[in-house]
C-alpha positions in Angstrom: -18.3 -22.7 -0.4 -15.0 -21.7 -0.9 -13.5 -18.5 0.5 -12.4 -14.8 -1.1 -9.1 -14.2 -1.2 -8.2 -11.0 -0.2 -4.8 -9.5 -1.5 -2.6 -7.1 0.9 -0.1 -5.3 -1.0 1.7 -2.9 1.0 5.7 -1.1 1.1 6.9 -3.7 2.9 9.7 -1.3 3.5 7.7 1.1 5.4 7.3 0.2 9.0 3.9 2.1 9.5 1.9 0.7 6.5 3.1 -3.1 6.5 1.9 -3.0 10.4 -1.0 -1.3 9.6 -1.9 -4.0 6.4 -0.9 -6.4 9.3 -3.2 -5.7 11.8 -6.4 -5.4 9.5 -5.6 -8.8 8.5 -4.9 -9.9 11.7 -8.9 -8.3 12.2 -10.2 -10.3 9.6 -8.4 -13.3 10.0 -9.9 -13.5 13.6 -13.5 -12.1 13.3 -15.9 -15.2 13.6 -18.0 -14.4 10.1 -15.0 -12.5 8.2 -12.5 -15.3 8.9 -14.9 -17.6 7.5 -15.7 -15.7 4.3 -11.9 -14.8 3.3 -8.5 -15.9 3.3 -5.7 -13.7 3.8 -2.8 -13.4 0.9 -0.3 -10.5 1.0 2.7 -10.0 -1.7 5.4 -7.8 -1.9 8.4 -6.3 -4.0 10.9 -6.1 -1.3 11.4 -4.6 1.8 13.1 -5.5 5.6 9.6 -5.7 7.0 8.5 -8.4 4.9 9.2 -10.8 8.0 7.0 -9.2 10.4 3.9 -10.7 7.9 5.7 -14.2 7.8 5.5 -14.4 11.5 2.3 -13.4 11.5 1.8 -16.6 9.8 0.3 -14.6 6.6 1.1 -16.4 3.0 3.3 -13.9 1.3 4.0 -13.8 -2.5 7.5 -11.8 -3.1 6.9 -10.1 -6.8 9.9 -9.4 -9.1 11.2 -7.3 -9.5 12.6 -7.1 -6.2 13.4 -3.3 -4.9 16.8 -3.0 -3.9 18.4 -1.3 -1.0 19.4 1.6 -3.4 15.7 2.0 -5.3 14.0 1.7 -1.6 16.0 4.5 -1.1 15.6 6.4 -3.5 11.5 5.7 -3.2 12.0 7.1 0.6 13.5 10.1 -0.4 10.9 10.7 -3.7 8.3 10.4 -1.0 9.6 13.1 1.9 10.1 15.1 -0.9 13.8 15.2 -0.8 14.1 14.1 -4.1 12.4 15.2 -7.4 12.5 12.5 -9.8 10.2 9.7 -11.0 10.0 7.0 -8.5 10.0 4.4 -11.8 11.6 4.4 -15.1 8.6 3.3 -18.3 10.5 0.1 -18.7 10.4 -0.7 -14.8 6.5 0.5 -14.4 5.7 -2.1 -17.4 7.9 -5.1 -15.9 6.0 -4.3 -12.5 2.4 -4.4 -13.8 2.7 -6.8 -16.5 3.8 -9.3 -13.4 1.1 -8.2 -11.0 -1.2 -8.7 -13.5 0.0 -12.1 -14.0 -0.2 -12.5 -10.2 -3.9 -11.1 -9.3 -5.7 -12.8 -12.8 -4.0 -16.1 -11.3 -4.9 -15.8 -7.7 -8.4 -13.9 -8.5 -8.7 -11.8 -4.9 -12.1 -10.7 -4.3 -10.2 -7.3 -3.6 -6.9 -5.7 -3.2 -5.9 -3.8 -0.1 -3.0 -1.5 -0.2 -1.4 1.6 1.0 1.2 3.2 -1.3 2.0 0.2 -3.7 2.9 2.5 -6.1 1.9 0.3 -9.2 -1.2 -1.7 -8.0 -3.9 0.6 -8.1 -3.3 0.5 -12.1 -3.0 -2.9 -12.3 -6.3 -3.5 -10.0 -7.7 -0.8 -13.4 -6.4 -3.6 -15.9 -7.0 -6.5 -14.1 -10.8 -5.4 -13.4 -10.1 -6.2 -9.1 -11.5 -3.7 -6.6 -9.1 -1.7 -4.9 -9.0 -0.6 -1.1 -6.9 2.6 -0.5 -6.0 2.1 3.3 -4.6 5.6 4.5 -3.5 7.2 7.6 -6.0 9.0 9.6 -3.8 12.2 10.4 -4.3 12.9 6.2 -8.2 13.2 6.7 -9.8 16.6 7.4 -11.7 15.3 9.7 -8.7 15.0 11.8 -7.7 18.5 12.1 -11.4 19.4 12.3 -11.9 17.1 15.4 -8.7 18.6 17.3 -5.7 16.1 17.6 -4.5 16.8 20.8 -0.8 18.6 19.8 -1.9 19.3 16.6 -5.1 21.1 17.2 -3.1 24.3 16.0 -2.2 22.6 12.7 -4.7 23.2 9.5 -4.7 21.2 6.3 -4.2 21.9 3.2 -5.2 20.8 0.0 -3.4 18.7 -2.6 -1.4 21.2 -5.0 -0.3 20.3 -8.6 3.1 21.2 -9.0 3.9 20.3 -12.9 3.1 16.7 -13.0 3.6 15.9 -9.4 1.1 16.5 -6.4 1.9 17.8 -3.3 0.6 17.9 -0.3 1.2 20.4 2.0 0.0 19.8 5.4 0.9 22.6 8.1 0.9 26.5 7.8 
């Protein structure tokens, strides 16, 4: 029987989330049954941490387009909140889909796993491929109702809409 593939798409130029991606393949590449069952793929539209899953060994498909040092920026600062703007023009959204697209229908994963890959939770939609949201804890409830150590006197709040953008806020 042949094995699943299962696709890791994270921001490659995000320390936390490509480590994070890595180490839950890294799980599943080494449990006795899971290992057995799927193979690990990532891919990627640019980043400096895109070596740290090479040397892990991991296959990784680089996507196009490529983010460059200036849009990564930009991304980073849309992200904190620093910046107000779309984090993609139409034009760059429909290049970046119509490729993944492409990419998953070719490589048929039995699921994609990704963090904040901006465009591949709508291409998962088109492309009919489940999609697994992998978030940090500290963004649960559940982790300001259990106490968190320094945090215990922090509360969360809920996602506001602001216009056509969501924000989070997190302490009061």
């Amino acid at each position: 029987m042949a094995k699943k593939i299962l696709l890791f798409a994270p921001m490659a130029f995000n320390l936390a989330e490509t480590t994070r991606m890595i180490e839950i393949a890294k799980g599943i590449a080494h449990h006795d049954t899971a290992s057995k069952v799927f193979d690990i793929q990532f891919m990627s539209d640019g980043g400096e941490f895109e070596g740290l899953i090479e040397e892990q060994h991991f296959p990784l498909h680089r996507m196009e387009p490529r983010l460059t040092p200036e849009k990564i920026e930009h991304l980073l600062k849309v992200d904190k909140a620093e910046k107000f703007a779309p984090s993609f023009s139409v034009q760059e959204i429909s290049e970046r889909i119509e490729n993944e697209v492409k990419y998953v229908r070719q490589l048929k994963p039995a699921a994609v796993i990704t963090g904040f890959y901006m465009t591949i939770p709508l291409t998962c939609r088109i492309a009919h491929i489940p999609l697994v949201w992998v978030i940090q804890s500290t963004w649960l409830p559940e982790f300001f109702l259990h106490g968190a150590g320094m945090t215990d006197r922090l509360t969360f709040k809920p996602v506001k809409w602001s216009g056509s953008a969501a924000c989070i806020g997190f302490f009061y």
